[in-house]
C-alpha positions as CSV (number, residue, x, y, z in Angstrom):
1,X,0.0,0.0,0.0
2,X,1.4,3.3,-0.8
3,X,1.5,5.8,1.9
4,X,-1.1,8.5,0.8
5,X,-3.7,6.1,0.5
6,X,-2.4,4.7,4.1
7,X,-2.9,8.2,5.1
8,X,-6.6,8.1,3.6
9,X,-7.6,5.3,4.7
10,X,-6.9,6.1,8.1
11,X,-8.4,9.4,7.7
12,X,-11.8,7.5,7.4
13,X,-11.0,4.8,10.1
14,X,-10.2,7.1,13.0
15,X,-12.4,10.7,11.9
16,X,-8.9,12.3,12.0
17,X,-6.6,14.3,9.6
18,X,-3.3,12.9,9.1
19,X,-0.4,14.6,7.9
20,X,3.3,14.1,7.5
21,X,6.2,16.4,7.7
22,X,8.8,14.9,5.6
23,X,13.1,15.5,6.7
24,X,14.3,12.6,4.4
25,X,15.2,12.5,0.3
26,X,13.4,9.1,0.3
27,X,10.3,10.8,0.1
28,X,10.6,12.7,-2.7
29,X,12.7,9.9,-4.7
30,X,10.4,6.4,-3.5
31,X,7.3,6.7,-5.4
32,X,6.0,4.5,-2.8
33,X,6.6,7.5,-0.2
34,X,5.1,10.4,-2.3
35,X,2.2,12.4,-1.0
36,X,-0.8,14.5,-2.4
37,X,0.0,17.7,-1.9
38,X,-2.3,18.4,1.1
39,X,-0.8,15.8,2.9
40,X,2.2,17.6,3.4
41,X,0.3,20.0,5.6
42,X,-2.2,20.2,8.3
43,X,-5.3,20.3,6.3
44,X,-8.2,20.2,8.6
45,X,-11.0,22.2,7.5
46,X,-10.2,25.2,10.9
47,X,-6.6,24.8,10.1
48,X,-7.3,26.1,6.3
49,X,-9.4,28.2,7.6
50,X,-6.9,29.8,10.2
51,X,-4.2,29.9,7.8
52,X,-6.3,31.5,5.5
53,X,-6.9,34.6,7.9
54,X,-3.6,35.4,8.9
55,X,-2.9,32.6,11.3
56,X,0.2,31.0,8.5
57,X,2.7,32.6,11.3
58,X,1.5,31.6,14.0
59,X,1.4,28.0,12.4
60,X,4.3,27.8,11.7
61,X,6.2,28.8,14.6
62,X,4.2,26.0,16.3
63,X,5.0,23.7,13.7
64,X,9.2,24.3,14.4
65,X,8.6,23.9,17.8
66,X,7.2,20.4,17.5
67,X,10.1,19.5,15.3
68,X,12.3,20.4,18.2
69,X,10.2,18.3,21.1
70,X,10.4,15.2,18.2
71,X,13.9,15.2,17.7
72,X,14.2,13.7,21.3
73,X,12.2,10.7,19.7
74,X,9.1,10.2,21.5
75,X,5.3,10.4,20.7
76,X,3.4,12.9,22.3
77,X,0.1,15.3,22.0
78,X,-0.6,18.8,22.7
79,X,-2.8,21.7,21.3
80,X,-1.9,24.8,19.4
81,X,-2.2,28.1,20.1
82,X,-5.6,28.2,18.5
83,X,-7.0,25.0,20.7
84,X,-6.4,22.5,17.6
85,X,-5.3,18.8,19.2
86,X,-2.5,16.6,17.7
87,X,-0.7,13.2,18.1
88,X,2.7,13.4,16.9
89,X,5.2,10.6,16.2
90,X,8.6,10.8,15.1
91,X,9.9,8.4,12.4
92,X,13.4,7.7,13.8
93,X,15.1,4.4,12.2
94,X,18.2,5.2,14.5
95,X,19.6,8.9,16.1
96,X,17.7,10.8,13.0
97,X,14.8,11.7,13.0
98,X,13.7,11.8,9.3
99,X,9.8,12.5,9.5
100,X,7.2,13.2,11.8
101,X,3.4,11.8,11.3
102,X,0.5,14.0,13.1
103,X,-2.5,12.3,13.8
104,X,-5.9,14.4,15.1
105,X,-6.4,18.1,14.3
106,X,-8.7,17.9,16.8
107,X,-10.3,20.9,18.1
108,X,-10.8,20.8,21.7
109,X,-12.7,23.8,22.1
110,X,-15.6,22.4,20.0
111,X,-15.5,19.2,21.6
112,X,-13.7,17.1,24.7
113,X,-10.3,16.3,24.4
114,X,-9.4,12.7,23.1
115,X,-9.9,9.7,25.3
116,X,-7.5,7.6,26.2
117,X,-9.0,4.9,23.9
118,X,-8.9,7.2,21.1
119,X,-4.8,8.3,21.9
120,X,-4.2,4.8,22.0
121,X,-5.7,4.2,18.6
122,X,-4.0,6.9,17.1
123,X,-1.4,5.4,18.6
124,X,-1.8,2.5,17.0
125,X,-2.4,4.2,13.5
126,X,0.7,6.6,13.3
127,X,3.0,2.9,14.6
128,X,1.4,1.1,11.0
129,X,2.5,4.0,9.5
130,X,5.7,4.4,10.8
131,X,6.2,0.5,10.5
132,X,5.5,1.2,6.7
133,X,7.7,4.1,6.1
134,X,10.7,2.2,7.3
135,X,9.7,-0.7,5.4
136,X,10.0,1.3,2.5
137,X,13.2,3.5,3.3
138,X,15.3,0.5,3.8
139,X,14.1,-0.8,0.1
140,X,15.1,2.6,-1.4
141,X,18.4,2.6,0.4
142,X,18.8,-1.3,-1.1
143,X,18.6,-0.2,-4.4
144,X,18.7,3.3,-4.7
145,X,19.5,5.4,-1.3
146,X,23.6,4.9,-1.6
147,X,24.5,8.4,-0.1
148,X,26.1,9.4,-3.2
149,X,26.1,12.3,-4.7
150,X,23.0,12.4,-7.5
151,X,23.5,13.7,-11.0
152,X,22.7,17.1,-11.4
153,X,18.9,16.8,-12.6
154,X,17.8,15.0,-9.7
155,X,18.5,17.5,-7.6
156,X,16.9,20.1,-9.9
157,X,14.1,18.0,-10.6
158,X,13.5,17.8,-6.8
159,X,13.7,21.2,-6.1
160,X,10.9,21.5,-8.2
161,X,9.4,19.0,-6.3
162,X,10.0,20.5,-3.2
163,X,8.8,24.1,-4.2
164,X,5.2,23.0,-5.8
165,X,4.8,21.0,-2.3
166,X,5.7,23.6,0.2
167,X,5.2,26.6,-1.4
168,X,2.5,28.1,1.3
169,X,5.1,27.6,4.1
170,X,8.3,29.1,4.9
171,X,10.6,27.4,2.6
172,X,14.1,28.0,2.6
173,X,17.6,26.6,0.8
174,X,18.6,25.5,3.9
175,X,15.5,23.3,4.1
176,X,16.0,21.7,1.0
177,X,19.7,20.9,1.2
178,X,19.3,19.3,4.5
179,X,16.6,17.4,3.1
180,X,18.1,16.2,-0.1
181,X,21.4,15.6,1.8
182,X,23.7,18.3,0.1
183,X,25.4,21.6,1.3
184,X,23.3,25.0,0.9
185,X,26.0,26.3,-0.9
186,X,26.2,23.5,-3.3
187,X,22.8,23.4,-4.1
188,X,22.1,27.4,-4.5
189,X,25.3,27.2,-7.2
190,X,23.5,24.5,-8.8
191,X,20.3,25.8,-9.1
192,X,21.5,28.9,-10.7
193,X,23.3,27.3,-13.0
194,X,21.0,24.8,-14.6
195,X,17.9,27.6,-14.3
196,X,19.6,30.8,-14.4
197,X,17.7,31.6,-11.3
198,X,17.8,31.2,-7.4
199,X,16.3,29.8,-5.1
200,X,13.9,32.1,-3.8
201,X,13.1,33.6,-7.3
202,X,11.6,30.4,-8.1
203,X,9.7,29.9,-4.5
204,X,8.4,33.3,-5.3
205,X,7.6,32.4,-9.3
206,X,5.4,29.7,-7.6
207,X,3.6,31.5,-5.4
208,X,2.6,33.9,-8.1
209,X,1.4,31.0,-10.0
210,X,-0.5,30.0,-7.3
211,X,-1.6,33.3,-6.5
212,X,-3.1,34.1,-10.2
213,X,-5.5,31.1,-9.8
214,X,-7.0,32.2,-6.7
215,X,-7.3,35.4,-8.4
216,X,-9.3,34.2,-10.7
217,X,-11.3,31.4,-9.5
218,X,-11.7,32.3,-5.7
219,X,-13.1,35.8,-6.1
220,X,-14.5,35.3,-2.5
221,X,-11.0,35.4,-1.2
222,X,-9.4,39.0,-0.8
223,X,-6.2,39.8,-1.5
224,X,-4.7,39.7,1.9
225,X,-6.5,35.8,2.5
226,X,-4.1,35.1,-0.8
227,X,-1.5,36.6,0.0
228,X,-1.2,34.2,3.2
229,X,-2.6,30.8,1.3
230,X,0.6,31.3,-0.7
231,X,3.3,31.8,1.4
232,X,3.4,35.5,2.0
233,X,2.9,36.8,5.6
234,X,3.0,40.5,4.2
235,X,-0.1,41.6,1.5
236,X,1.7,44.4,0.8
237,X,5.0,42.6,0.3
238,X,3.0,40.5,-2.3
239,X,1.3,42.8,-4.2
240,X,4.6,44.2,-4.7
241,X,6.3,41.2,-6.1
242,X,2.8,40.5,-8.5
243,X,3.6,43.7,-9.7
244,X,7.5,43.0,-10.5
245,X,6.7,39.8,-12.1
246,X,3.2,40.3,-13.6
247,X,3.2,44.2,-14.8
248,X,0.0,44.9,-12.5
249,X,-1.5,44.7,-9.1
250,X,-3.1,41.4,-8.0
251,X,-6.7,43.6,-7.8
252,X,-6.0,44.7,-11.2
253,X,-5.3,41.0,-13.0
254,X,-8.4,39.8,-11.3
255,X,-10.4,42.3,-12.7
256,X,-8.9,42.2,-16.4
257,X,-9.5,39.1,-18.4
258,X,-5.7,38.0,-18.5
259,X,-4.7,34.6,-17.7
């Protein structure tokens, strides 16, 4: 089974979002390990929501400071600043900790908090998953994983990759060298040379992609709810980089007929 119908599956079983925050290359070069985009995220309905109003910050800041507690390699719960409950469990197949799985987006303010039963079960849920990450890490490292350096498109290719997942969170070349196992420095000289660009000129290229969609076919968003769902935590900051790359305001190219 691959893992993002794992992750489905146990959506439906349990009445729970699941969600994985990837740290390893595995799991953007095992096709067994790739998710939908969404899955990359918390994506409970009041999470999109939040996010969408100018929580994104907030978010996360709480989301690094989970990273932290799960490098120390144990399971635990808590709630966010904004009363939404999660199980998290570390994926550790020694001293590294490669991914984390969060299991819940519960919020507690609309309803108890989870029984002991239903930790257990979640429990229970994020250890099948776990069981089948490593399952599939240590096939990739058989035949593919070797620690060598890749050939230049690979790393290019997932950089891509990497951008069109993460785009709506803080995404930096320091993320995704330590993630594809490579020196910053390495990787920024690379990308400029097989693109011509840099990294954060094509973060921000993606974003305005994203961004002129929800021009257009979310007219109940405004600009500012936009500006977040894509990555930037400044509306002003946004419209002027629309601007610089598009020749007009984002309130101007929804109201014109361009594409």
């Amino acid at each position: 089974m691959n893992l993002d119908a794992a992750l489905r599956l146990l959506e439906q079983r349990h009445n729970a979002v699941f969600s994985i925050h990837t740290l390893h290359p595995a799991f953007l070069e095992c096709e067994a390990l790739r998710l939908a985009p969404d899955q990359y995220l918390h994506h409970g309905e009041f999470c999109r929501a939040t996010k969408m109003h100018g929580g994104q910050a907030v978010c996360v800041r709480n989301k690094d400071r989970s990273l932290a507690v799960a490098r120390f390699g144990r399971p635990f719960h808590g709630t966010c600043p904004f009363g939404v409950w999660d199980y998290a469990f570390p994926v550790r197949p020694g001293a590294e900790l490669i991914a984390v799985i969060y299991a819940g987006s519960f919020r507690i303010t609309d309803q108890p908090a989870p029984s002991p039963e239903k930790i257990a079960a979640l429990h229970r849920a994020c250890s099948f998953l776990n069981d089948l990450i490593l399952l599939e890490i240590a096939l990739w490292r058989k035949t593919a994983g070797t620690g060598k350096q890749r050939p230049r498109d690979y790393y290019i290719r997932n950089i891509e990759f990497l951008i069109d997942r993460h785009f709506s969170n803080d995404l930096s070349l320091e993320d995704a060298a330590e993630t594809l196992r490579v020196s910053p420095n390495y990787l920024g000289e690379l990308i400029k040379r097989q693109t011509g660009k840099n990294f954060r000129e094509l973060l921000l290229e993606r974003r305005i992609r994203e961004a002129k969609v929800y021009l257009k076919l979310h007219r109940n968003h405004s600009i500012t709810q936009i500006a977040t769902l894509c990555g930037f935590h400044d509306s002003n900051y946004f419209s002027t980089c629309f601007h610089r790359l598009t020749g007009v305001s984002p309130r101007q190219y929804r109201e014109s007929g361009r594409d």
